[in-house]
C-alpha positions as CSV (number, residue, x, y, z in Angstrom):
1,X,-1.4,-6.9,-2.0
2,X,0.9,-7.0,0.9
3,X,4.1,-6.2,0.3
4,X,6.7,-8.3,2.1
5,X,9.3,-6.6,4.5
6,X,13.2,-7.1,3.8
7,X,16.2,-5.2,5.3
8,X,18.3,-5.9,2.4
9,X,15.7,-3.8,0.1
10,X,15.5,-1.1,2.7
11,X,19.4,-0.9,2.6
12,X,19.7,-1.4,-0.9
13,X,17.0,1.1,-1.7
14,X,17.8,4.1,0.9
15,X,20.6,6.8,0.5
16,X,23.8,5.7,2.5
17,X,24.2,9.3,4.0
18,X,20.6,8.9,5.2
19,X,20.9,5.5,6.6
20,X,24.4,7.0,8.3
21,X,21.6,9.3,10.2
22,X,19.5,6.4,10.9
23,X,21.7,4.6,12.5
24,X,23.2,7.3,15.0
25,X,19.5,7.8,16.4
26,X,20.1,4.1,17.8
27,X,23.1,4.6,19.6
28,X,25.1,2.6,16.6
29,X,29.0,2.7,15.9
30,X,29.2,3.8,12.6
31,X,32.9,4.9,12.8
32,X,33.0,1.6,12.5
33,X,32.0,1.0,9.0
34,X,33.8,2.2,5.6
35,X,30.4,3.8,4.5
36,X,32.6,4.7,1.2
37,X,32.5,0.5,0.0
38,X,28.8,0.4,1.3
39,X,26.8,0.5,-2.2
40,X,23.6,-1.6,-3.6
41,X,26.1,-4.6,-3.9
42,X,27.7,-4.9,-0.6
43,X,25.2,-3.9,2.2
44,X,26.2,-7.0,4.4
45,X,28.2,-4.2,6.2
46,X,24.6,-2.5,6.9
47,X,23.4,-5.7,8.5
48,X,26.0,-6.1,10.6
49,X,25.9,-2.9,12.3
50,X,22.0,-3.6,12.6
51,X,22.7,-7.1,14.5
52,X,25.0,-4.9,16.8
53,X,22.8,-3.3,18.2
54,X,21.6,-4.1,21.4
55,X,18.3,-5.7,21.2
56,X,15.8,-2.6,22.9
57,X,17.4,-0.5,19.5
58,X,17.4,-3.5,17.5
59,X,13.8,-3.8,18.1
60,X,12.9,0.3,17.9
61,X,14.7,0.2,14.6
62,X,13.2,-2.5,13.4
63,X,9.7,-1.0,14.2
64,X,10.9,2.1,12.5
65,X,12.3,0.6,8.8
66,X,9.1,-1.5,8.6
67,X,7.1,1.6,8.7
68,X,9.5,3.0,6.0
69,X,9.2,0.5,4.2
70,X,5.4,0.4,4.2
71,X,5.4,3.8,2.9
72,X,7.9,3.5,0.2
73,X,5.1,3.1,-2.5
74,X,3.0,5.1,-4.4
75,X,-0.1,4.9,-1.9
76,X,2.1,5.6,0.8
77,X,4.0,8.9,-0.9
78,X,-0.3,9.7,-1.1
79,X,-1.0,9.4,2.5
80,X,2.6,11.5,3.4
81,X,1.3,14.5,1.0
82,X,-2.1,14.1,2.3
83,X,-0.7,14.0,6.1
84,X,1.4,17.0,4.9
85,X,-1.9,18.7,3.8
86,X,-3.0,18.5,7.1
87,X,-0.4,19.2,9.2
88,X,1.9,22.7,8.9
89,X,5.0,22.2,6.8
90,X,7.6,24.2,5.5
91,X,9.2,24.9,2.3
92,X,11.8,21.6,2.5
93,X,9.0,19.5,2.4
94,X,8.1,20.5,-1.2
95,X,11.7,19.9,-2.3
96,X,11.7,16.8,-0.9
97,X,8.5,15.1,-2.3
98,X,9.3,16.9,-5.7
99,X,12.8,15.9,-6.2
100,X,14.0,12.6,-8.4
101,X,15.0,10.7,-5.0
102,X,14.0,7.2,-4.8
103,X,10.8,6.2,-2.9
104,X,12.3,4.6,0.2
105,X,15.0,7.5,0.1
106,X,12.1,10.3,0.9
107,X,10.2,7.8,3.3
108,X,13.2,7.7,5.4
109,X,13.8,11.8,5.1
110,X,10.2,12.2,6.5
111,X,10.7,9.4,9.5
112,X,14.0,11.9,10.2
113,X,13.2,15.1,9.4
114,X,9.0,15.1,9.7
115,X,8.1,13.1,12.2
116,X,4.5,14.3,12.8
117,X,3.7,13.9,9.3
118,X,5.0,10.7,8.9
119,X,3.5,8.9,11.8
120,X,0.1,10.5,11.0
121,X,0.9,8.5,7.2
122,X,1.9,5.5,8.7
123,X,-1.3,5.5,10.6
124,X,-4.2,6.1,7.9
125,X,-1.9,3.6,5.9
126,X,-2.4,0.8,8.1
127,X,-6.3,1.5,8.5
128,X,-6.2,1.6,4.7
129,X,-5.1,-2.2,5.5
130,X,-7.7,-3.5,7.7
131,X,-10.6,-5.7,6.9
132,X,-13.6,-7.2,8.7
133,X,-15.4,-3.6,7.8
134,X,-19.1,-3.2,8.2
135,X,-20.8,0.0,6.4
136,X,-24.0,1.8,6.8
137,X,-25.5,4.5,4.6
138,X,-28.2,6.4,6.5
139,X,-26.8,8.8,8.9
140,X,-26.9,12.0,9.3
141,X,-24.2,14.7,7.8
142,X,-22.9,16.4,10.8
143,X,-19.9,16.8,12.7
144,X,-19.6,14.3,15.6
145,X,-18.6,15.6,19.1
146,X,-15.6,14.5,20.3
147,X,-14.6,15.5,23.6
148,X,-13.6,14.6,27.3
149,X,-17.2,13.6,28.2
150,X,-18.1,12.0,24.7
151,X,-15.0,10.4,24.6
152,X,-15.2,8.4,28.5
153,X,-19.0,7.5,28.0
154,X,-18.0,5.6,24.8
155,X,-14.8,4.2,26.8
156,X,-16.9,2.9,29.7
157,X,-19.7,0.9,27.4
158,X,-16.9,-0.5,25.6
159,X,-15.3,-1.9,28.0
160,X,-18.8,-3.0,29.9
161,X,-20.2,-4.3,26.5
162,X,-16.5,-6.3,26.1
163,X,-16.2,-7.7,29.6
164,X,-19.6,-8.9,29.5
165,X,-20.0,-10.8,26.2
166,X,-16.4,-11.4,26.0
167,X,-14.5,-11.2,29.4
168,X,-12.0,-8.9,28.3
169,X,-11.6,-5.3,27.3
170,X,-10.9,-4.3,30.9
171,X,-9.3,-0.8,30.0
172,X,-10.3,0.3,26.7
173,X,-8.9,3.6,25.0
174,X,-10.4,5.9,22.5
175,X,-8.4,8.7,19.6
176,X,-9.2,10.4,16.9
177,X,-8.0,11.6,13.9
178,X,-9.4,13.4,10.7
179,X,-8.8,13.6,7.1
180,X,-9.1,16.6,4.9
181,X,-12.0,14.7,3.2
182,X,-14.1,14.7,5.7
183,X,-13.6,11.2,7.2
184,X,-13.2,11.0,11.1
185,X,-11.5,8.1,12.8
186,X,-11.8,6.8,16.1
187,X,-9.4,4.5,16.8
188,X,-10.7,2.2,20.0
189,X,-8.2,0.3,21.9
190,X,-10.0,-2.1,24.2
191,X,-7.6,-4.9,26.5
192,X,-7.1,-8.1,24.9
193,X,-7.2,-11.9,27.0
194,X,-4.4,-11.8,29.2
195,X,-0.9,-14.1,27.2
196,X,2.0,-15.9,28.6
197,X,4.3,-15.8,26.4
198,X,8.5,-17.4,25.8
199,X,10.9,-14.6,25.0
200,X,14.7,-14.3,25.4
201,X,16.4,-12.5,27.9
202,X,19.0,-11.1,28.1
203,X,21.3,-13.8,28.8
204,X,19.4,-15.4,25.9
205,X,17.7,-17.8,28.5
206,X,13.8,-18.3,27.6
207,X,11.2,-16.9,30.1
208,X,7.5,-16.5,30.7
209,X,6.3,-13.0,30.1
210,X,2.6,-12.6,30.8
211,X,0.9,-9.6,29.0
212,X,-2.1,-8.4,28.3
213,X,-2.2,-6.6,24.9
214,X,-4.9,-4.0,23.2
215,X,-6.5,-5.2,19.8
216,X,-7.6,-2.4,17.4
217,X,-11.3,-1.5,16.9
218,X,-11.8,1.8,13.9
219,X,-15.0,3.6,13.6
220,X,-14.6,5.8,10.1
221,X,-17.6,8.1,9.9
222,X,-17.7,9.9,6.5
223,X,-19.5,13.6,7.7
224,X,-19.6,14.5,3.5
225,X,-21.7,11.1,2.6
226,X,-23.5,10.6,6.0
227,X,-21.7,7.2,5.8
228,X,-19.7,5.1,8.7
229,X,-17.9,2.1,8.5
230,X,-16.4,-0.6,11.6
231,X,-13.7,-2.4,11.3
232,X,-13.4,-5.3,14.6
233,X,-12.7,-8.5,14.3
234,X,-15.8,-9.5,16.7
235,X,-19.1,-11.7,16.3
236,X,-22.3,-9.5,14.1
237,X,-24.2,-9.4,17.2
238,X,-21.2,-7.4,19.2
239,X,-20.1,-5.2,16.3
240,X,-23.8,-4.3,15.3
241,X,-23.7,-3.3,19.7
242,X,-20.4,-1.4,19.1
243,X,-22.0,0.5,16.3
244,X,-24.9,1.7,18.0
245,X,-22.5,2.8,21.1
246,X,-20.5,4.9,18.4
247,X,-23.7,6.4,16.9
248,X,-25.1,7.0,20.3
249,X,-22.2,8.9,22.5
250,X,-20.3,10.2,19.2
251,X,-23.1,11.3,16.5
252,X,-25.7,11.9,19.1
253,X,-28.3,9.4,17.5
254,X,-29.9,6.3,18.1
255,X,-29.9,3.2,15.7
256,X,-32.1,3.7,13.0
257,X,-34.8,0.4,13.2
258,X,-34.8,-0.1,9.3
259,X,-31.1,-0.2,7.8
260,X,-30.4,1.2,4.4
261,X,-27.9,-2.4,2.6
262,X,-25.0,-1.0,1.3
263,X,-24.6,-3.7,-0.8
264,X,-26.3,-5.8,-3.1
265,X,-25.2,-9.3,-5.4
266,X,-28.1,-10.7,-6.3
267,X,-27.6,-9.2,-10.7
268,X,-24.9,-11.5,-10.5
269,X,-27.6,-14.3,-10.9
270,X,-28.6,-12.8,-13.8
271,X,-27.2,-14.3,-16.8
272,X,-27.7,-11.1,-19.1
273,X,-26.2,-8.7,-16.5
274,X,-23.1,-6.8,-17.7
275,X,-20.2,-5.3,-16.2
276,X,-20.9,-2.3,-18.8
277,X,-17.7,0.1,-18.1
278,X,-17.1,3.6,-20.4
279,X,-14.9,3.0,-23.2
280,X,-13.3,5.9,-22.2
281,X,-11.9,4.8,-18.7
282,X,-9.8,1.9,-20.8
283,X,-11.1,0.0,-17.7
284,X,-11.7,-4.1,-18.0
285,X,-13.6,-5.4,-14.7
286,X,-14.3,-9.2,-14.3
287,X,-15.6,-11.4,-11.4
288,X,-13.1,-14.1,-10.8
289,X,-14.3,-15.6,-7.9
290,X,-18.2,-15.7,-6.4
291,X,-19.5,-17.7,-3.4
292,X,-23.5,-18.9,-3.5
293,X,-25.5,-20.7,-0.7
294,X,-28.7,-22.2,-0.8
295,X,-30.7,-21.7,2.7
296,X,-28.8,-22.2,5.5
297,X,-26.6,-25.4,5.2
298,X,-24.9,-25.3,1.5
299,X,-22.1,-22.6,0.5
300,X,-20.1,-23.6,-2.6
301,X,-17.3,-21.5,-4.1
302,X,-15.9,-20.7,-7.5
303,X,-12.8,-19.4,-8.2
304,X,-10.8,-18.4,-11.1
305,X,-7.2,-16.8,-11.8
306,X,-6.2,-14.0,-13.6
307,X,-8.8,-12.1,-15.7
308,X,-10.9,-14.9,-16.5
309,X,-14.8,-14.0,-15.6
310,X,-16.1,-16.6,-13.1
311,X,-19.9,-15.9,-14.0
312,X,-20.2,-18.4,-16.9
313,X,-18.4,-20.8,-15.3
314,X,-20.7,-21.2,-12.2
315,X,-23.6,-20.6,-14.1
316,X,-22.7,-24.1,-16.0
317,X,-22.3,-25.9,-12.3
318,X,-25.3,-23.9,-11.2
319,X,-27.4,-24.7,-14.1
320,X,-31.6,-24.6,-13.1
321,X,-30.5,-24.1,-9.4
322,X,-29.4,-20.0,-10.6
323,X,-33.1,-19.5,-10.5
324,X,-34.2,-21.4,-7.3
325,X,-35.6,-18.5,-4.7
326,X,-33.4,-19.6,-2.2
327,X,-30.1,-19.3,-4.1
328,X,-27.9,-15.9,-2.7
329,X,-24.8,-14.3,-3.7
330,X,-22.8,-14.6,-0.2
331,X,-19.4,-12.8,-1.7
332,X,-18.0,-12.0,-5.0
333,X,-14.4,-11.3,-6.0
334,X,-14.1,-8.5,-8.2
335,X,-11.1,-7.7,-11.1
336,X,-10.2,-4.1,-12.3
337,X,-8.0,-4.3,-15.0
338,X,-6.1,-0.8,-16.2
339,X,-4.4,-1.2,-18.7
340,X,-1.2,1.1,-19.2
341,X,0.3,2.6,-22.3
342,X,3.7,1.4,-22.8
343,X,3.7,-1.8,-19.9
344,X,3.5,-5.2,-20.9
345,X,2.1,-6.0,-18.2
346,X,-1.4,-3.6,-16.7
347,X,-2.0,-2.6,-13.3
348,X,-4.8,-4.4,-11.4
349,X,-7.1,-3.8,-8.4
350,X,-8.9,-6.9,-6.2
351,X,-11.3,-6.8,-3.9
352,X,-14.1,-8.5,-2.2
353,X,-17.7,-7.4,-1.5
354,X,-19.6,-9.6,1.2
355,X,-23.5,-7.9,1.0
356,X,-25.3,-6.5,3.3
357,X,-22.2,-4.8,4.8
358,X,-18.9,-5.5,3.5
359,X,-16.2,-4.7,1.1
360,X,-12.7,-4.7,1.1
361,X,-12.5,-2.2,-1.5
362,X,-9.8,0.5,1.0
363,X,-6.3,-0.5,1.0
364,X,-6.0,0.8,-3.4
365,X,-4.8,3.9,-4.6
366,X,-7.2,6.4,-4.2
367,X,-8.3,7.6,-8.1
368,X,-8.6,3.8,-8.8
369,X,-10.9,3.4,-5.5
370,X,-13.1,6.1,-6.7
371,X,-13.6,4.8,-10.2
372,X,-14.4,1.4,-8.5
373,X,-17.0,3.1,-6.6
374,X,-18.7,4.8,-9.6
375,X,-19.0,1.9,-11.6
376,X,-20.3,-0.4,-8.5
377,X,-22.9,2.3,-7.9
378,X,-24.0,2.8,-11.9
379,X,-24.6,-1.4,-11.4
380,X,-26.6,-1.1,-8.3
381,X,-24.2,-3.4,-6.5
382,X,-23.3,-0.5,-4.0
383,X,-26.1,1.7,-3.2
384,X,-25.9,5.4,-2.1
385,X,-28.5,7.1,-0.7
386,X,-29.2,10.7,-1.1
387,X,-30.0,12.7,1.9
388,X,-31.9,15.9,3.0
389,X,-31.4,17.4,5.8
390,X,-34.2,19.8,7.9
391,X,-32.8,23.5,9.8
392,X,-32.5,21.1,13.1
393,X,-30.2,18.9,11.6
394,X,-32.2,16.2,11.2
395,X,-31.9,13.7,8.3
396,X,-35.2,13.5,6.3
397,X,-36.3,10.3,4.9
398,X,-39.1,9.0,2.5
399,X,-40.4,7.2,5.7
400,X,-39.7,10.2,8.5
401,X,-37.3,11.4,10.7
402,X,-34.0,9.6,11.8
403,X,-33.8,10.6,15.2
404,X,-31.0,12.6,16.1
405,X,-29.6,16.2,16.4
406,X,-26.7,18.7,15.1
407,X,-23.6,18.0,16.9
408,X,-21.3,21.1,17.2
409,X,-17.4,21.2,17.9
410,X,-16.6,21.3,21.9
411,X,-13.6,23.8,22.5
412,X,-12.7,20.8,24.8
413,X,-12.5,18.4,21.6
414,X,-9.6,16.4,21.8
415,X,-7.9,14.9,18.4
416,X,-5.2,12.4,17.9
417,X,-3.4,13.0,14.4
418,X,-1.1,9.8,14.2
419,X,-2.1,7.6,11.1
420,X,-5.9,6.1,9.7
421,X,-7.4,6.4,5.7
422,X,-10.1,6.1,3.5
């Protein structure tokens, strides 16, 4: 979940020396304040100073404690050490992210003193955030070509696929960024409609500002698992086109006709499936919420709270409908329960898996993501698909030959390390 953004907890949370520093990037007076009376109690000084500022720093700094506030958790201390993995560092940095200091304390040392690292975090922490993702299994494991050429072909459809369908995406951008587990990123930035929008200026008068924003497209191709995923909030028809533009200009393939679902619901119908888990993992998993449709025209939902199993309970609403042919699992909401020695209360992890293609199963911290994955592959309900590959590169099926070839790093490839995940 979400955390919610507050200055006060930022303030309250952070070393006063280091929000001293802070403040002197924007220009504040902080001769100003008696930082000796500033403590977790009284931080209405703090606030002050930050509705001093004029309202371009205002704005920058507000940008900037959001971010350090975003990071000031356990998954974001994992994205900083795994941004530090890829990026050079020095010795500081270990004494940093070793020492007792409190969590927003070292978010706001790297936003001062490790820039690069930190805005590559902030970056893969936000994609870990993202929905709408659609997956496919059966690609080729190769390492996608990423340069000059590559990079303004897959501009150019993008834009022409966008301003056709859509009348927008006039300008569209294109980045990358990798992970050390293999994951690449490509972070599209097409135009968005044009907006006129009221805003204050500075004599606090309301205006018209027209302006005509990006929106955020990611393509995540796993080159270990032979996997990619799309995140766009965009019709199927126009994300399954996206997806084939990627695979075309960046992998070097073409759509393979017969898709490999990564994703299947239909056990749930089953009355004597079983979440089975290891009694070794001291792992509970229910299914609190489940959505079924008959045909075309009928969706019902049930939903449940807290670690109640849903199953039993639609199965009594269902009744002899659960094994009509036409009945289908559209989405299921999924519970993994951890139970912790010594906490009254366990640590949990929700998510949501809408078959053929998607699953919100990315914005958890990582060891927990990877159990979640185990177990929904030893249930069939996410399939993986084991791949060989010929001298050529070429990905050999049961059925043939996916059409395609091994891409090789350009000296010209161009990456852009700022902040992605999974």
């Amino acid at each position: 979940m979400k955390r919610q953004f507050s200055l006060s907890t930022v303030f309250r949370m952070t070393e006063k020396s280091l929000l001293r520093k802070f403040f002197e990037l924007f220009c504040a007076d902080v001769e100003q304040l008696t930082w000796d009376a500033v403590n977790r109690r009284n931080i209405e000084p703090l606030h002050q100073l930050f509705d001093e500022l004029p309202s371009n720093k205002r704005d920058q700094a507000e940008i900037a404690l959001r971010h350090i506030h975003s990071l000031a958790c356990e998954q974001g201390m994992e994205e900083l050490r795994n941004a530090a993995d890829s990026l050079s560092h020095d010795e500081s940095w270990n004494d940093i992210f070793q020492s007792q200091k409190s969590l927003y304390t070292k978010s706001l040392l790297a936003w001062l003193s490790y820039r690069d690292i930190f805005d590559h975090a902030i970056q893969f922490f936000e994609v870990d955030s993202l929905t709408w993702w659609r997956k496919r299994l059966d690609l080729p494991k190769i390492n996608p070509v990423f340069n000059i050429n590559s990079r303004n072909r897959l501009e150019e459809y993008i834009e022409t696929l966008l301003k056709t369908t859509q009348g927008r995406g006039y300008t569209c951008t294109v980045e990358m960024a990798v992970r050390p587990n293999g994951v690449y990123y490509f972070f599209a930035h097409p135009d968005d409609y044009v907006r006129d929008s009221l805003v204050h200026d500075d004599d606090k008068l309301l205006v018209h500002q027209t302006i005509r924003q990006t929106f955020e497209m990611v393509f995540a191709y796993n080159s270990i698992d032979g996997t990619s995923e799309l995140s766009a909030k965009l019709p199927k028809r126009i994300k399954e086109s996206l997806e084939s533009l990627f695979l075309k200009h960046i992998l070097g393939i073409n759509m393979p006709e017969d898709e490999e679902k990564p994703f299947d619901l239909s056990m749930l119908l089953d009355p004597n499936f079983k979440l089975t888990v290891s009694p070794d993992d001291n792992l509970q998993v229910f299914v609190n919420g489940i959505t079924v449709n008959w045909g075309t025209s009928y969706t019902v939902g049930y939903f449940v709270k807290g670690s109640d199993s849903v199953r039993e309970f639609a199965f009594e609403r269902l009744g002899d409908a659960i094994h009509h042919e036409r009945i289908v699992v559209k989405k299921a909401r999924f519970r993994f329960v951890f139970p912790q020695e010594g906490q009254k209360r366990p640590q949990t992890m929700t998510f949501e898996i809408s078959p053929p293609f998607a699953c919100t199963l990315k914005n958890q911290q990582p060891d927990r993501v990877e159990k979640a994955h185990y177990y929904l592959k030893q249930w069939r309900i996410e399939h993986a698909q084991e791949k060989d590959t010929d001298p050529q590169g070429n990905v050999v099926h049961n059925s043939g030959v996916v059409a395609g070839q091994r891409s090789v790093d350009c000296p010209e490839t161009s990456t852009h390390e700022y902040s992605g995940a999974h």
